[in-house]
N, C-alpha and C positions, 0 to 999 in steps of 0.2 A: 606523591603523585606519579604514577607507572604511566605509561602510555601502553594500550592494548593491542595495536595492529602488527605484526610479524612483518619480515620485509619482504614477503610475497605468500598470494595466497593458497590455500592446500587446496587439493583436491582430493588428496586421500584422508581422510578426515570425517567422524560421524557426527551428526548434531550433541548428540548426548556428549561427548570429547571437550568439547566449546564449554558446557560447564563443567566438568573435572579439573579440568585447566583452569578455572574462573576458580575453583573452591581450594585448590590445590595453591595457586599464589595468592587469595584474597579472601580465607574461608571466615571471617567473620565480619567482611563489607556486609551491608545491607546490597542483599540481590533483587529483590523485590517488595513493592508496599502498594495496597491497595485501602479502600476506605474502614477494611476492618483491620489492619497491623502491617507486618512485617517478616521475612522472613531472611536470614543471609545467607552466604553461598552454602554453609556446611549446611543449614537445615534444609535449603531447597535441594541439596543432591540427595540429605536422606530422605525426603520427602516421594522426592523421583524415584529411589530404587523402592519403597511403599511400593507406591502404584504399579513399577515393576510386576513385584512378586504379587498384588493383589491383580491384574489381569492373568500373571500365570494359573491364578486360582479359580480366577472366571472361564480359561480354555480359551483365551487369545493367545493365540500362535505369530509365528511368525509370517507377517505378511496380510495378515487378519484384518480388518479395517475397523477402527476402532472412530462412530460419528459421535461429537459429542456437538452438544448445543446451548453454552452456559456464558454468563457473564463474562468477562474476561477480567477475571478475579488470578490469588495467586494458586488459585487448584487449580485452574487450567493452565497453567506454566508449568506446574508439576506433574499433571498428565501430556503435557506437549515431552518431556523430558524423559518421563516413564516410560512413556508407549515407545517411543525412540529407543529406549534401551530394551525393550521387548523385542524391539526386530517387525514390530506393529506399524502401521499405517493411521496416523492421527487426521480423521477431516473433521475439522472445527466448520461450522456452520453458524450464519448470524441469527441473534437470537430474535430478530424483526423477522426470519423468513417463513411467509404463513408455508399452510399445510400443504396448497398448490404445489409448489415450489418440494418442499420437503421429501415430500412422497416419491417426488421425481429422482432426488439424489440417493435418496434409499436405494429404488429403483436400478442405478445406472453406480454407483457405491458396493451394493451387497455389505451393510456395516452385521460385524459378527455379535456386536455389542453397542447399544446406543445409550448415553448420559444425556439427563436432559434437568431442566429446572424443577422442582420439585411439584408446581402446580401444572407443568405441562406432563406429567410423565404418562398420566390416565389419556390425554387425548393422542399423545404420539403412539404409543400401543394401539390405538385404534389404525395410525398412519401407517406404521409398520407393524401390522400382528404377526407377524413372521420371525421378529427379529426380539431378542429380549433386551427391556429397554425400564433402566433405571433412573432415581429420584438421584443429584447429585448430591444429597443428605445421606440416603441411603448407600452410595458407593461410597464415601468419603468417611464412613464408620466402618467402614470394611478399612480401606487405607490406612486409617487412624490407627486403627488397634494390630495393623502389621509396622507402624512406624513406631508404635512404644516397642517393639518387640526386636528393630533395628533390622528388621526380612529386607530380604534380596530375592530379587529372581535367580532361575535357574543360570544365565550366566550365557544365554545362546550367541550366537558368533552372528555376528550383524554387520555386511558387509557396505561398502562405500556406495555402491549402484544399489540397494537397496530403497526401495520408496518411504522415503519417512512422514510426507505430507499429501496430501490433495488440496488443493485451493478451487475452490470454486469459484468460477471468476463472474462479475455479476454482470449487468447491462442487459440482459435477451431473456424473452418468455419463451424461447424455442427450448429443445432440450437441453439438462445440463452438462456442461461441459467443465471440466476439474485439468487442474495440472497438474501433470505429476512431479514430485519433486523429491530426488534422491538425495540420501546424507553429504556425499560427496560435494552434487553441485549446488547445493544449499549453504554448506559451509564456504566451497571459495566465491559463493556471491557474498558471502556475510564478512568475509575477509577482504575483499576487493573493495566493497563498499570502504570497510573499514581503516582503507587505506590511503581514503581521498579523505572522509569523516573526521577520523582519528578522536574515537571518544575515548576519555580518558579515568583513569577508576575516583578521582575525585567530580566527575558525573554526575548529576541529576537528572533522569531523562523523562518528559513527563508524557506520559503518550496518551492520547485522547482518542486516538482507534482502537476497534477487535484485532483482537487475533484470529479471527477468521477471516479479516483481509491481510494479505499479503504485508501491506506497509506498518502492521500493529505486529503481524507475525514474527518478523525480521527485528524488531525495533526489543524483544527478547533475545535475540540472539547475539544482535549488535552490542546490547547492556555488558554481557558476557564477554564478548572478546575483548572490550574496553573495562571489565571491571567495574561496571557502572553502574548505579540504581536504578531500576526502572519504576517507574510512580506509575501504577493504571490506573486512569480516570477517563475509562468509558464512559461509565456510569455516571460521573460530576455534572452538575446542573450549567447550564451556559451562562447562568446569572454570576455563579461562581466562580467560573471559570479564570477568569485573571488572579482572583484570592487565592486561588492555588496554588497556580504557577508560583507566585508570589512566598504563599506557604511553605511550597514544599522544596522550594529554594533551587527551583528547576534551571538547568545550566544549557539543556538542550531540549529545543522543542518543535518534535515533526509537527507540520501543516499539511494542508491544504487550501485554496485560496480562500474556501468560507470559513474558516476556521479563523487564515486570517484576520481577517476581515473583520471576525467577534471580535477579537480580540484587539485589534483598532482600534472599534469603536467604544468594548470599554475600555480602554485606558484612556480614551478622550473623556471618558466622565469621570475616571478615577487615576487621575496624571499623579504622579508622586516619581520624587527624584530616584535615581540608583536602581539598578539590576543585575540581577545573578546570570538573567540569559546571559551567553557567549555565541546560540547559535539557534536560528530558527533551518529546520530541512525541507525546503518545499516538494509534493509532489501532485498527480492524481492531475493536474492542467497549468496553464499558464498561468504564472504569478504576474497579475498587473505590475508593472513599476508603481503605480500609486500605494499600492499597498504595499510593495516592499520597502518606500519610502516612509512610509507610516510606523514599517515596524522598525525600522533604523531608528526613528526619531523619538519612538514609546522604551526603547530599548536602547538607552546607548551605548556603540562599542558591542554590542550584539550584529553576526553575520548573517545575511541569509543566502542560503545555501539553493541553488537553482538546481533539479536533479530532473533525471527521464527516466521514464522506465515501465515495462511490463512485466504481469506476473512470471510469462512463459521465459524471462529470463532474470526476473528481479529488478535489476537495475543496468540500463543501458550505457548510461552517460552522467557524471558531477562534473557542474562548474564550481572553481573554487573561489573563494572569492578574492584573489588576487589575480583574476582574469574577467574580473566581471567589468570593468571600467573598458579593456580594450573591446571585448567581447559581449557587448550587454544583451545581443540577441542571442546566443549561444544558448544554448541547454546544454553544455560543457562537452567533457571530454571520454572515448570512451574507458571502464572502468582498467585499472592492471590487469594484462594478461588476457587483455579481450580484444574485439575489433568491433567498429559500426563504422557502415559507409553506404552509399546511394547508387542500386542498379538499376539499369531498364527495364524496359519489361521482357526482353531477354533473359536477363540474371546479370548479366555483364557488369561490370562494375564504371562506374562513372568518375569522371575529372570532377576535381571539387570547384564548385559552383553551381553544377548543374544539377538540377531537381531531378531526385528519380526518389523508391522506394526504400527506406532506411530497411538494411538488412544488418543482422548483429550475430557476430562467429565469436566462440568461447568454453570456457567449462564452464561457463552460468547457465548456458543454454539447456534448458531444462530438456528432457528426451521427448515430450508431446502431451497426447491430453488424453486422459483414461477411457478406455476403449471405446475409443473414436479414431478409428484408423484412416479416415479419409481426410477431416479438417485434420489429423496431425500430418498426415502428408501433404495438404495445401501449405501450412505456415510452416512446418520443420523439414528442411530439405537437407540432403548431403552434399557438405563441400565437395569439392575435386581432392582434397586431402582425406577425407574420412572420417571428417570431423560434421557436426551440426551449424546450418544456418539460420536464424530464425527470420522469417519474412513476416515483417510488425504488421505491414497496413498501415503503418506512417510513412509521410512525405517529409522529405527537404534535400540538404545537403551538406555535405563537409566543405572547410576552408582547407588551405595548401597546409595546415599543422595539423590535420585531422579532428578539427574542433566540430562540435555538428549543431546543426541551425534547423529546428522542428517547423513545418508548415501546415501542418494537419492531416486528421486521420483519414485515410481512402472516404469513409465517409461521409465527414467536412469539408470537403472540396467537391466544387460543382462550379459548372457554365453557367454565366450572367448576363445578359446580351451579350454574348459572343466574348466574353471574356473569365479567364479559370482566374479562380480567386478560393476562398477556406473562409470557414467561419471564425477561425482563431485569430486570424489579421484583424476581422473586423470586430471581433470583440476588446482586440488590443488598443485598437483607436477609440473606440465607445471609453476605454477604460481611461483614459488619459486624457477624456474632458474633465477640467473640474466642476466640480460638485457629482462625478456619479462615481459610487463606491463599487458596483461590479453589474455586468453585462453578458448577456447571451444571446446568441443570434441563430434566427431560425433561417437556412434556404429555399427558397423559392420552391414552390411544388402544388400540383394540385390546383391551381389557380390563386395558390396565396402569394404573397409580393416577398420580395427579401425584408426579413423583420430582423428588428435589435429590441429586445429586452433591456432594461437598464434599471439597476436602484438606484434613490441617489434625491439630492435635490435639485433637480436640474427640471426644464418645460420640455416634455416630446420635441415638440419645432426649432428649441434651442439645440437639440442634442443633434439632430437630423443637419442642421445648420453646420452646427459645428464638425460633423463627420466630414460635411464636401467641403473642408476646408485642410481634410488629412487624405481623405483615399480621392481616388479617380472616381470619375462618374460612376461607371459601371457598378464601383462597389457600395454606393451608398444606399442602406433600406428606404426600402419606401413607405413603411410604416415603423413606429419605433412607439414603444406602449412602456411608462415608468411604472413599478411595481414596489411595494412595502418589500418586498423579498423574493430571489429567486427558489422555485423548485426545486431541491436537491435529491439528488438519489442517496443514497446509505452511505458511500463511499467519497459524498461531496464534491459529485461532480453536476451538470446542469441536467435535471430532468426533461428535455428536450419532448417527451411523450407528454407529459403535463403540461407543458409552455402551449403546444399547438392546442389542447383542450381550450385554455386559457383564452390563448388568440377565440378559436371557434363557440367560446362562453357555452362551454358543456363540461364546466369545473363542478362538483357537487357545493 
């Protein structure tokens, strides 16, 4: 059992590196498994240098943007790892996102080459007829027959500021907006992470997101620096979903809080002693204490790991769990070799306690968001040093040890008779009556009343009851509506656009 984190993290350093180094001390771990096999470090780096030499054949160059659109199977690990060593640009895109949406990335993308599912390939050539856009059967018989053959690409010089991803970040039907993300500071987020994490190559990591979000992305790379297996089950049924973990002897497992939350619930109908977890990672929103107490008690001797964080920098802040007892509102600390702290609306930097705008300085700070020059000059601004700041659009504050305390997004905070409050407080008291298993709240607007959302078996007027017994007048809704399930967006976070439908009964 190796431990994988280095005692600080690179910044000179390529994505593609992270597995050489994987394969180089650990070349016949299993690197990866999905619902159809497996592959270990040796095969997935021959695999990656395939894909290599098969986009040199296709005329992707360096710098070329390679969209692909596919499961998050182990071919897409292997084109995340190939195009990397191409000196190419990988945007993964979710396989939910219709053509609206698509057209638009193309658009605002220019991809030189598009990979897509086999039965979408006739409609996206319609999407992009511009751009030539293959069957992922039909690329992957290209690859194949350059991986019996052990090809390599030409061997081009791929340098640390180079773009190795775009992440398209989701939430807005306005234009898309992508983050750019270079080899360098992709790696010391993956390292910094890795530092607080510490996965280790006896590892199971069972990851239940794409890799077209950020948190499925990383969750590849983090496998690597730890030596660890990563299990993809995007694709696994929710029914199943505990038989897995269960199966596939899962030792680490990112959340989310609905994600949690399954996962609670079955193991309340299929309780059985002993666990392999050691570690649940939460992120994407606040994890109720009820739920993290749920998963203490389903898991025991399993951590759960309290983390923050945005694309445009990965990860801002781990709390570890030997600070969670002192610390229990924390969203932890920030990452090595980084900063987060609370300006006004000056820039100024603020004494800890006082609420101002969480800004975060580092080599994670990604350089901005693909030609969009104005929002990246809104949120990425230059230090006094010459280095980048990123201005999140989160609220809170630091304590006098630099530990930081989330209040909600610019967007979740609003005036209530005449007093500032955030939807996230008020979903944290919803969350903490018993009987209701998770909660969303909608603000005031429009002539509709502050509302809570809530699952759970609890009565509306109990729940309402029970909140003016946590907040101050001011913040308790005035309507509160119990639901079989909240709306989630792809990402599992509260569909907040669907809720107001909801409220307004113009749900189809």
């Amino acid at each position: 059992m190796t431990a994988g984190p280095k005692a600080q993290a690179r910044t000179e350093a390529l994505v593609h590196d992270l597995l050489d180094e994987a394969t180089a001390d650990h070349p016949h771990g299993t690197a990866v498994a999905d619902a159809t096999g497996s592959w270990t470090y040796l095969e997935l780096t021959r695999w990656s240098h395939a894909v290599d030499a098969w986009l040199q054949a296709q005329g992707v160059g360096h710098g070329d943007r390679l969209l692909v659109q596919v499961p998050s199977d182990r071919e897409l690990v292997a084109l995340l790892y190939g195009t990397a060593r191409r000196g190419a640009v990988l945007v993964p895109v979710n396989t939910g996102m219709k053509d609206y949406h698509l057209r638009a990335v193309v658009e605002n993308c220019e991809p030189s080459l598009i990979i897509v599912t086999d039965p979408a390939a006739a409609r996206v050539s319609s999407v992009a007829p511009a751009v030539p856009v293959l069957g992922l059967s039909e690329a992957w018989r290209g690859v194949a027959e350059l991986r019996e053959k052990d090809a390599r690409g030409d061997g081009h010089a791929v340098e640390y500021d180079d773009i190795a991803v775009l992440v398209y970040t989701s939430g807005s039907t306005a234009a898309p907006k992508a983050v750019v993300c270079p080899h360098g500071r992709m790696v010391f987020a993956t390292e910094a992470i890795n530092l607080e994490l510490g996965y280790r190559s006896d590892d199971v990591v069972f990851c239940r997101f794409p890799i077209s979000w950020d948190y499925g992305l990383y969750k590849v790379l983090l496998t690597a620096v730890g030596r660890s297996k990563l299990v993809l089950a995007d694709g696994e049924s929710d029914l199943v979903l505990l038989r897995r973990i269960r199966e596939t002897g899962a030792t680490i497992v990112p959340i989310v809080p609905s994600l949690a939350a399954m996962i609670c619930a079955l193991a309340e109908r299929e309780p059985r002693a002993g666990s392999s977890v050691r570690m649940f990672t939460n992120t994407g929103a606040a994890l109720p204490k009820v739920t993290a107490d749920a998963l203490r008690a389903a898991f025991p001797g399993a951590d759960v790991v309290i983390q923050f964080g945005q694309t445009e920098c990965k990860r801002v802040s781990v709390l570890p769990p030997a600070h969670q007892d002192a610390r229990p509102d924390s969203v932890g600390r920030p990452l090595p070799g980084t900063r987060a702290f609370a300006v006004d609306d000056t820039g100024h930097r603020l004494p800890p306690w006082q609420t101002g705008e969480i800004v975060v300085e580092g080599p994670h700070v990604m350089p901005g968001y693909w030609r969009a020059p104005q929002e990246t000059a809104r949120v990425f601004r230059l230090t006094p040093f010459g280095g980048l700041r990123l201005h999140t659009g989160d609220f809170g504050h630091v304590d006098e040890d630099g530990f930081l305390y989330y209040e909600g997004r610019r967007d979740d905070m609003f005036k209530h008779k005449g007093v500032r409050m955030s939807t996230t407080e008020i979903e944290a008291a919803a969350a903490d009556v018993p009987g209701v298993k998770a909660a969303a709240v909608l603000p005031p607007a429009d002539g509709r009343d502050l509302t809570v959302f809530a699952v759970g078996d609890i009565d509306p007027h109990a729940l309402l009851r029970e909140l003016s017994l946590r907040l101050e007048p001011a913040k308790v809704p005035g309507v509160c509506r119990v639901l079989d399930e909240l709306p989630l967006t792809a990402h599992g976070k509260h569909d907040r656009k669907q809720l107001i439908r909801i409220l307004e009964g113009t749900t189809p």
